[in-house]
C-alpha positions as CSV (number, residue, x, y, z in Angstrom):
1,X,-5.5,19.0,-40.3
2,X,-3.9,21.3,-37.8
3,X,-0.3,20.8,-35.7
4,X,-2.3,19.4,-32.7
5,X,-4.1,17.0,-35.1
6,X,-1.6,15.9,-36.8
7,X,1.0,15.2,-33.5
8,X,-1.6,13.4,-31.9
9,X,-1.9,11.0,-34.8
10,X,1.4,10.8,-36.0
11,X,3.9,11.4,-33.3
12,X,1.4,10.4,-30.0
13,X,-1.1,7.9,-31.8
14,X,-3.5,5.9,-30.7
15,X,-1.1,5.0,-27.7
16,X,-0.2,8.6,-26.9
17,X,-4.0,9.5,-26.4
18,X,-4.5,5.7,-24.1
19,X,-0.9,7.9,-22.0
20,X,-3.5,11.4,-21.8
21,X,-6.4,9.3,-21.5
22,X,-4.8,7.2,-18.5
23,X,-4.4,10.4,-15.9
24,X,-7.9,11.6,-16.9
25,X,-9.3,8.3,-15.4
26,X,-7.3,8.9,-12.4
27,X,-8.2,12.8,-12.4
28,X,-11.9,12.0,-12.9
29,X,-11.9,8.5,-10.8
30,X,-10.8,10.0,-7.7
31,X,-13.3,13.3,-8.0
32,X,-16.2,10.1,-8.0
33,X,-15.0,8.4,-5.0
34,X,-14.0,12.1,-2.8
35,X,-18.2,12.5,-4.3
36,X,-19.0,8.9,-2.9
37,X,-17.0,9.2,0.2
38,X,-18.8,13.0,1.1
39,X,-22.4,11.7,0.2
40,X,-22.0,7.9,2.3
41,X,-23.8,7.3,5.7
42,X,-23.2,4.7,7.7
43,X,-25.2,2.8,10.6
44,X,-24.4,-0.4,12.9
45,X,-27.0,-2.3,12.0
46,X,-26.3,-4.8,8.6
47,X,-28.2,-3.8,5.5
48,X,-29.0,-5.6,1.9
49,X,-29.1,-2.1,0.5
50,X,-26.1,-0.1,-0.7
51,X,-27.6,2.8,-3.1
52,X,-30.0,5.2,-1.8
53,X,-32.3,8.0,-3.6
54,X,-30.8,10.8,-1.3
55,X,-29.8,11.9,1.8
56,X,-33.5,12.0,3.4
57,X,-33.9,8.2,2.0
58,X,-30.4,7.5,3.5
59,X,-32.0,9.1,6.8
60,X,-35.4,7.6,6.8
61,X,-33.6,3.9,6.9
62,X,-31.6,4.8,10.2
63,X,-28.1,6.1,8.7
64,X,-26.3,8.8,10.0
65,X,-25.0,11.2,7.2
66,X,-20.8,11.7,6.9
67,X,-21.5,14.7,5.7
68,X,-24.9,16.7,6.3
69,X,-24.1,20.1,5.5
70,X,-22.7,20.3,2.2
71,X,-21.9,24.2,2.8
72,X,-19.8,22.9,5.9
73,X,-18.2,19.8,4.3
74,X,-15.9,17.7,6.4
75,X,-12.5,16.8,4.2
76,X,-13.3,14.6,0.8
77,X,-11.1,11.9,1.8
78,X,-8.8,10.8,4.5
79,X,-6.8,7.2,5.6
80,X,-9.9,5.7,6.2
81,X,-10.0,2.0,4.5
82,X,-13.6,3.1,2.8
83,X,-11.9,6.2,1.8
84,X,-9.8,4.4,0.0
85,X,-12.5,2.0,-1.0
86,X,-14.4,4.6,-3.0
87,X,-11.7,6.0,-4.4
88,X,-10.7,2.9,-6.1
89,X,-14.7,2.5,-6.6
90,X,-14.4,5.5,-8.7
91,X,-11.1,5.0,-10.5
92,X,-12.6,1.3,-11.9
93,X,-15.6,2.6,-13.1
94,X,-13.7,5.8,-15.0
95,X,-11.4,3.0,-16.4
96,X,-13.7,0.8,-17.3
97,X,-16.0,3.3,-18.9
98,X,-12.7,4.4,-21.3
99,X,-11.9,0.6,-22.0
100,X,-15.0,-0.5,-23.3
101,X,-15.8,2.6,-25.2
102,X,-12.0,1.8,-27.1
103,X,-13.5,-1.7,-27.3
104,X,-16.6,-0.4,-28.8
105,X,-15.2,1.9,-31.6
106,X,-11.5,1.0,-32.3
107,X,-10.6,-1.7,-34.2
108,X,-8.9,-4.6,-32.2
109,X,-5.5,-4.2,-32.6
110,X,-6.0,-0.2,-31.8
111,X,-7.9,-1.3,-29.0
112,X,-5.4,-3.4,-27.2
113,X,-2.7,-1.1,-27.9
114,X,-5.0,1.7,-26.1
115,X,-6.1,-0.6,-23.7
116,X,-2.3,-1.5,-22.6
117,X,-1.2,2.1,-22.7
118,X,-4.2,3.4,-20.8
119,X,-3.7,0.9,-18.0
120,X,0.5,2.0,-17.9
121,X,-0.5,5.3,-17.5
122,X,-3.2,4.9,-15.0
123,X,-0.8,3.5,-13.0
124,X,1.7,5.7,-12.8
125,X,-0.3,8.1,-12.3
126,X,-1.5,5.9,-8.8
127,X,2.1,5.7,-8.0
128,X,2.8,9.2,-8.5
129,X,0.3,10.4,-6.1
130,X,1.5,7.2,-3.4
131,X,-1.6,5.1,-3.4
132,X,-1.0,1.6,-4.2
133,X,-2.5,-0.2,-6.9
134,X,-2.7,-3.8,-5.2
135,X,-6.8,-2.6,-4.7
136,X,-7.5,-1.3,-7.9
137,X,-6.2,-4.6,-9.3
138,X,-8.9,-6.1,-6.8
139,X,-11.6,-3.9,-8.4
140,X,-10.5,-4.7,-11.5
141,X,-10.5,-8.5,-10.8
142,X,-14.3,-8.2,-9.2
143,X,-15.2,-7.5,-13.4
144,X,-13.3,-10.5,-14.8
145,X,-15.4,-12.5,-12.5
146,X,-18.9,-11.2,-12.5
147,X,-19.7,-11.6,-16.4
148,X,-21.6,-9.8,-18.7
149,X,-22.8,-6.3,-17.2
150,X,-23.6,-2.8,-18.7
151,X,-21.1,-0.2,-17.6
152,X,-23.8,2.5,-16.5
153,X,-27.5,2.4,-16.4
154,X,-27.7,5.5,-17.1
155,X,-31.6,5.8,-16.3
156,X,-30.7,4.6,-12.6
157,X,-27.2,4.6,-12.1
158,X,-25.8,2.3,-9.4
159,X,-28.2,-0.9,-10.5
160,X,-27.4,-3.8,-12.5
161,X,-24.2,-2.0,-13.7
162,X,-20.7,-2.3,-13.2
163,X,-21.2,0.9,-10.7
164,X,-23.2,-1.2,-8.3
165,X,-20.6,-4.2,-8.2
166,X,-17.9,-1.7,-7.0
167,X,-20.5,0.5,-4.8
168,X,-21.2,-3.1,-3.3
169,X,-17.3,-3.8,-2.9
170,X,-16.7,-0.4,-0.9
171,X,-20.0,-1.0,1.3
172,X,-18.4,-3.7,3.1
173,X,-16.0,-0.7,4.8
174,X,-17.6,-0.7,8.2
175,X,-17.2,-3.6,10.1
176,X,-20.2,-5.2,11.1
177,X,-22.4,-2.4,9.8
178,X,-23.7,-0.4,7.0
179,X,-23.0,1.5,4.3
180,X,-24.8,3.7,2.1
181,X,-24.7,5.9,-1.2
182,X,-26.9,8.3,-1.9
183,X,-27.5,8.4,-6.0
184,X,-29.2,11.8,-6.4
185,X,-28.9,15.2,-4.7
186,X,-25.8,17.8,-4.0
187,X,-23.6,14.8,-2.8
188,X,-25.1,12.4,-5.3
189,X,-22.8,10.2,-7.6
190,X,-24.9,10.3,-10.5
191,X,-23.6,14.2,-10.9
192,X,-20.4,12.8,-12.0
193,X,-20.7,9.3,-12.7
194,X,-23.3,10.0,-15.5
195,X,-21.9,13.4,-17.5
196,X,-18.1,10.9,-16.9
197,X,-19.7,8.1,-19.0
198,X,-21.3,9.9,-21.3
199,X,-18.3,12.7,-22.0
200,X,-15.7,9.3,-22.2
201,X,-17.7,8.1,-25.1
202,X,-17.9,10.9,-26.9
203,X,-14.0,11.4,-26.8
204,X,-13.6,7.8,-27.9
205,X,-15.7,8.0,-30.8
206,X,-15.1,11.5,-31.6
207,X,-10.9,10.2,-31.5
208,X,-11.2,7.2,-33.5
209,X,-13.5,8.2,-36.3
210,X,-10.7,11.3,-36.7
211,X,-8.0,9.3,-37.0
212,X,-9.3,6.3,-38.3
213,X,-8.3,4.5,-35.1
């Protein structure tokens, strides 16, 4: 076993990696929701739909793109309240795809430990960079009380998954009006939300079959 090895599982442990683990969902969470908030379009007119193909679906059904020249981008986020939204959109779904993969593979008492450590950390990570964490703990609440859903469908991400709850939540930021995603593309969220879900499950399982976790 080398040094790293061996700190990480006797001096950090299964705790230590939930700390390290805790600023990669923040690190990863907000690059999904900057994504989200550069590839939304918005129109006045109420919509059912949420998640679009791309920007020439988004188009075709009447919205007008926030950002339709990727090679002139306007800024990635800003004080807008669905700014903010997708942020926290993307932060809950980087969290929840690290908690259920420690559900998944640790044992239970690992688990929780993890669990309680990578929530700490994600935290004070928020606080460090001055967002508050009163609308994460919303997102977080919109899981407890929608039931039994997949994380990611990773064959069409954004439907039926956790992803499309919180893309649903941060819709709802434009008044009377719409707003929509676009899943695939340059500003598409499956770029990052997919390779996130995948790469978080592999570190989990990879983690915990090393150290017995």
């Amino acid at each position: 076993m080398g040094l790293k090895d061996w700190l990480v599982k006797n001096t950090l442990g299964v705790t230590g990696y939930g700390d390290a683990l805790g600023r990669e969902v923040v690190t990863n969470g907000i690059a999904l929701g900057r994504t989200l908030y550069l590839g939304h379009g918005t129109r006045p007119m109420a919509c059912d739909a949420f998640v679009f193909e791309d920007s020439n679906h988004l188009v075709a059904e009447g919205f007008t793109l926030y950002c339709p020249d990727p090679l002139h981008s306007p800024p990635n986020e800003d004080t807008s309240p669905l700014s903010l939204h997708t942020r926290c959109a993307g932060l809950a779904f980087a969290a929840f795809c690290t908690f259920t993969a420690a559900s998944n593979f640790m044992k239970t008492d690992n688990s929780s430990a993890f669990a309680r450590s990578l929530g700490s950390s994600t935290y004070a990570a928020l606080r460090n960079l001055g967002m508050s964490t009163a609308l994460l703990d919303h997102y977080n609440d919109l899981v407890k009380a929608s039931g039994a859903l997949k994380t990611l469908n990773i064959e069409k991400p954004g439907t039926g998954d956790l992803l499309s709850m919180f893309l649903r939540e941060a819709s709802t930021q434009n008044g009377g009006g719409a707003v929509g995603f676009q899943r695939s593309g340059i500003l598409g969220f499956d770029l990052i939300a997919v390779p996130l879900a995948r790469e978080t499950v592999k570190l989990v399982a990879a983690a915990t079959k090393k150290f017995g976790w």
